[in-house]
N, C-alpha and C positions, 0 to 999 in steps of 0.2 A: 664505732657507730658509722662512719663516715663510709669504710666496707660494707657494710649492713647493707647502705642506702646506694654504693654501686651498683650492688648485686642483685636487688632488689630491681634497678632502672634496668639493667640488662636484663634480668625473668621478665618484665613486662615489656620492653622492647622484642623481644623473641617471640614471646607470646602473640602482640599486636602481626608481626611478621609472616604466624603462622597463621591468619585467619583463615579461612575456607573462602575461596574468591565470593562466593554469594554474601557471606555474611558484609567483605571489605566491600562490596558495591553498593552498601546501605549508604554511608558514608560521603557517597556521590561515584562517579565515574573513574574507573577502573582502567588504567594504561594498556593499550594492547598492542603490540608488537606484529606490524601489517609486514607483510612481505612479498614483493612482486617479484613474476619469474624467478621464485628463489635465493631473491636479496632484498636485505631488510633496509624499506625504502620509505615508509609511513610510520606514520603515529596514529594511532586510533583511540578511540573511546568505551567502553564498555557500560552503557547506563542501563540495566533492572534487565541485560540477557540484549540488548539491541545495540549493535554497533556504529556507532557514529565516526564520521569520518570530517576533516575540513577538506570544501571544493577546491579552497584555493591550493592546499598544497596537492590534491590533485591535477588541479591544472598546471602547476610549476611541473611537476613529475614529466608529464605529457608535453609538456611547451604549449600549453593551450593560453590565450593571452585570455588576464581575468581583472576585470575592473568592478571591484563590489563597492556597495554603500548599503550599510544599515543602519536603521535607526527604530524610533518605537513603533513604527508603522510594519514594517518589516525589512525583508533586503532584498536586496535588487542586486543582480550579477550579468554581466554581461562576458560573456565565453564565445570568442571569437567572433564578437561583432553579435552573438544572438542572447536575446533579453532569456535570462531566466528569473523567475518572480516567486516569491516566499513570502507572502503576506502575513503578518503574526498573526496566531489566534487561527487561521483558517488551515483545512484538511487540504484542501486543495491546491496547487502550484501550476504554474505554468511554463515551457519552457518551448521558445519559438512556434506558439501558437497550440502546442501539444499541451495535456493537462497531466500532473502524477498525483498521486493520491499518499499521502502526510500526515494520516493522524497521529502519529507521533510528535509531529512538530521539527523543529529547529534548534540548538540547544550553541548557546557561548559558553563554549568548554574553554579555558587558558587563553581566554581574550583571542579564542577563534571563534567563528560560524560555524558547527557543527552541524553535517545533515545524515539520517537514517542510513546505513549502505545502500537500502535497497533505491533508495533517490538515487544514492553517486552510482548504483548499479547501471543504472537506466539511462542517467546523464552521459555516461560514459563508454557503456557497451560492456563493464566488467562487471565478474560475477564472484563475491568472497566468501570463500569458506574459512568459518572461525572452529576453533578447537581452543577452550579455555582462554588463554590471553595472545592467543595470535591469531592471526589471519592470514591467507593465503589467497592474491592473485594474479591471474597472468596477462599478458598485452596482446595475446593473440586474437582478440576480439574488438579491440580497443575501436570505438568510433562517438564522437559526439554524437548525440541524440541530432535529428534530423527533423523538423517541421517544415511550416509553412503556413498562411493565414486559413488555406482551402486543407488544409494534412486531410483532415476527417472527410470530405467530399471526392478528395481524390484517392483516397485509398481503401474506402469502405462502399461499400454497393448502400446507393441513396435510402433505398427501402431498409437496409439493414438501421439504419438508424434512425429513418422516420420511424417504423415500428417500435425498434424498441425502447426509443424516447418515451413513447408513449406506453405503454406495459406499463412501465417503470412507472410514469407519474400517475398512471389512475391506477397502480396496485399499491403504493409504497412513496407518494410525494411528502408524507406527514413521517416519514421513517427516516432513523439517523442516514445516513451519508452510504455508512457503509450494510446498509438493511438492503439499500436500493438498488445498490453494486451486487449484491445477495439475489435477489429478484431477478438480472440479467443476467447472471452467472447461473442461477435455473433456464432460464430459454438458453444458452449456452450452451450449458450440458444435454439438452436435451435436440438440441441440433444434431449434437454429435452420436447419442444415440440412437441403436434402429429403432426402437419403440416408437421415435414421435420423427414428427416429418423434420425433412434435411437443411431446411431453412428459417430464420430467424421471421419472417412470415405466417410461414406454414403453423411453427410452432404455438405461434400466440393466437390464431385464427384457427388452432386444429378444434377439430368436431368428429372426431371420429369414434369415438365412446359416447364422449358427452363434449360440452364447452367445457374448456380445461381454466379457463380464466374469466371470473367474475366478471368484470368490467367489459368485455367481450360481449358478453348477455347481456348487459344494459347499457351497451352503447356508450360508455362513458369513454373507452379504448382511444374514440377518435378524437378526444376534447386537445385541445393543444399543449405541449407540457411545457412546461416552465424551463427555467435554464438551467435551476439545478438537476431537473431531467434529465436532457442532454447531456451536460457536464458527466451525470454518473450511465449515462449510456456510453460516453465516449470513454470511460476509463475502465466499462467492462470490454469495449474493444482492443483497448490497450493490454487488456491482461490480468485486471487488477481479480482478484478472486478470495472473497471472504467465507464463505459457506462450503468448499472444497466441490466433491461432486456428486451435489444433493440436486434431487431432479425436483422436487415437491417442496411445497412450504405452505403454513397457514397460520391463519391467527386461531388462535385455541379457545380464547376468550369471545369472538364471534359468532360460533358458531359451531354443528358439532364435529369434533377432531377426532373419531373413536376410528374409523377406517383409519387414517393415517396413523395413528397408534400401534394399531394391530399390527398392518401391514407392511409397515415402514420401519427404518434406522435412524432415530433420531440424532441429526449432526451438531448444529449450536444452532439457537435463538440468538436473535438480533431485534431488538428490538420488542415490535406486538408479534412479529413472525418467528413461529419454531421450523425450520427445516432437516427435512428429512431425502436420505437419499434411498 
């Protein structure tokens, strides 16, 4: 009997062993094996396909000096003298006046502060490629994120962000976080292409078929935007990109959507907005 009940604990031990990584990450967070310049130098996280990393043993790695405090408010880390800010509950972060974009959140994995890689990405200048339970990255890029109170004034042309503060808030102020971010990343792409004029101005003010944007024609363009505006103006300057590269979007429920239908690719819906590129 007592054989029976061995053998028995070792088939389900093996079994438990053999899961399929997808199925083991039901269960929580999934141990992954970080490796920089091709030595194994991290510990990482794997929650539901997103890999979580902790700052701090990033910053010990680096010699970056790291003084954190969290509590239910959220955490506060200060890396080399510059605040960086994780508010719970909130999409948005801050770090030396710069803003990154978190809808994922924050996670205390092993009584660490876990954040998304693509935060420790940005925070740090490094970029990881994962393959099942490892990850892979190098130092050759290695820089703390760089702000300032003025970042966005000093490094973005003033009109580039007056405008598209505005776009943003009288096409999509009532839209999640990241519908809004959707909306800039259309004048975005549309910058870049030749079809529409070369500038983030041009673009939201073009008239050259027709008025391309609602609020344009009714004057509403110039109303003043709010600060979550800005905030998601400045994080499509930063890079941040939900909708890939759809030039077009509408609400379908508005109004009629049958051109864009026909004509177009639809990419994802965010929100009231289906985009299409």
């Amino acid at each position: 009997m007592l054989r029976r009940l061995l053998s028995l604990a070792l088939v389900l031990l093996f079994l438990g062993c053999a899961l399929p990584a997808g199925e083991a990450a039901q269960d929580g967070p999934s141990p992954v094996r970080v490796y920089v310049d091709g030595l194994l130098r991290l510990r990482g996280y794997d929650c539901g396909g997103t890999l979580y990393l902790s700052a701090e043993d990033v910053c010990a790695l680096f010699s970056v000096r790291c003084e954190a405090a969290c509590d239910d408010s959220g955490c506060m880390l200060h890396l080399d003298g510059r605040a960086f800010s994780a508010p719970a509950g909130s999409e948005v972060y801050t770090m030396d006046g710069r803003y990154l974009f978190c809808p994922e959140g924050y996670r205390e994995i092993e009584g660490r502060v876990c954040f998304p890689a693509d935060v420790i990405e940005r925070l740090f200048g490094l970029s990881f490629a994962m393959d099942g339970r490892r990850a892979d990255t190098d130092t050759s890029r290695f820089q703390l994120m760089q702000g300032g109170p003025d970042y966005y004034t000093v490094h973005f042309h003033a009109d580039d962000l007056f405008w598209l503060s505005r776009i943003l808030y009288a096409e999509a102020h009532w839209e999640p976080l990241e519908g809004m971010i959707g909306v800039g990343n259309v004048v975005l792409n549309r910058v870049a292409s030749d079809a529409f004029p070369a500038t983030i101005m041009g673009v939201v003010l073009d008239r050259e078929h027709r008025i391309q944007f609602t609020p344009v024609e009714t004057g509403e363009v110039v109303a003043e935007p709010d600060e979550r505006a800005v905030i998601a103006a400045c994080l499509v300057l930063e890079g941040y990109n939900t909708v890939g590269d759809s030039l077009y979007f509408v609400n379908p429920d508005s109004g009629d959507a049958s051109w864009f239908q026909q004509k177009l690719t639809p990419t994802v819906r965010i929100g009231n907005h289906q985009f299409y590129s």
